[in-house]
N, C-alpha and C positions, 0 to 999 in steps of 0.2 A: 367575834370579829377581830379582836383586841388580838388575841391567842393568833389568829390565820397571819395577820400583820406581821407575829414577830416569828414565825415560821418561815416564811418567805423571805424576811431580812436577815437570819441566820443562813438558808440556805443561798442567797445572793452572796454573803459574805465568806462562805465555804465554799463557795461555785469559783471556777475560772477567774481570774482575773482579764478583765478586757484590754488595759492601759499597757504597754511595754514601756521601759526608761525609755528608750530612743528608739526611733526609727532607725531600722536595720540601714547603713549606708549602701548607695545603687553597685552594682560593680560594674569598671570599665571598660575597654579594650586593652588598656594597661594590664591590668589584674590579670587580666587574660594571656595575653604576651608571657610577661613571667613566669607562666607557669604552663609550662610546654604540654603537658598533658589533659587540658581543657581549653573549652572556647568561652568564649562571653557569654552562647547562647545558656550553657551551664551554669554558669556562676550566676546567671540573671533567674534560671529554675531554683538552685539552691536556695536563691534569696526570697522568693517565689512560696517555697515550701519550707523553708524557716520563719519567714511572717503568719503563715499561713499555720499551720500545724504546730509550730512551737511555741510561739508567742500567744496564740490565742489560749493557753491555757494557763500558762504563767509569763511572769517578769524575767526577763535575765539580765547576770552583768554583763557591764559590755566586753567583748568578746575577747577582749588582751585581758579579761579578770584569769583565764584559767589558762597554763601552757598550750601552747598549740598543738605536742602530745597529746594532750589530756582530752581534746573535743572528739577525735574520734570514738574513745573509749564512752565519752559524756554522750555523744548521739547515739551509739547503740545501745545504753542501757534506757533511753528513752524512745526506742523505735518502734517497739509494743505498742506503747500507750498511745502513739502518735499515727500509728498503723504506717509505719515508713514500709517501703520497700527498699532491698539492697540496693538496686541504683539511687533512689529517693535518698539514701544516708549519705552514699557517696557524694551527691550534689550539694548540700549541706557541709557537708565536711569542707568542700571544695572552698565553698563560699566563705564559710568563717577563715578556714587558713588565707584566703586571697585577702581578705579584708584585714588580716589580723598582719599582714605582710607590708600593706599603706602605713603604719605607724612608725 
């Protein structure tokens, strides 16, 4: 029993992490405005399937940690793991740059 106990506590601790730093911030009509080429309804999906599919499997920095170049390149080398679809990345993308745009 001893044995099953630390089986299941190593694999909880290699497993997913469930906590993110922060809750991803909402995006607004602002965010939106800004950026001529989406609406809110978008950037509210991106945020949607960033909480969802990104975070539930690990932690991130927050999102001014990496250029705002660089998340494009950062979600598609995780869009496998994440079973993104091309529009799916794009929305994501959307969202981290609209939010990384607020600071």
């Amino acid at each position: 029993m001893k044995a099953l106990s630390s089986l299941a506590a190593t694999l909880l601790l290699c497993g997913c992490e469930a906590v993110p730093y922060y809750t991803p911030p909402t995006p607004t009509a602002e965010m939106a405005r800004r950026q001529s080429d989406v609406d809110l309804a978008f950037l509210q999906k991106g945020r949607a399937l960033f909480a969802r599919r990104c975070l539930q499997c690990h932690t991130l920095p927050p999102l001014w940690y990496y250029r705002a170049e660089d998340w494009p390149l950062i979600v598609n080398s995780m869009a496998h793991r994440a079973s993104l679809k091309p529009a799916e990345r794009e929305a994501i993308v959307a969202y981290i740059l609209a939010i990384r745009r607020q600071r």
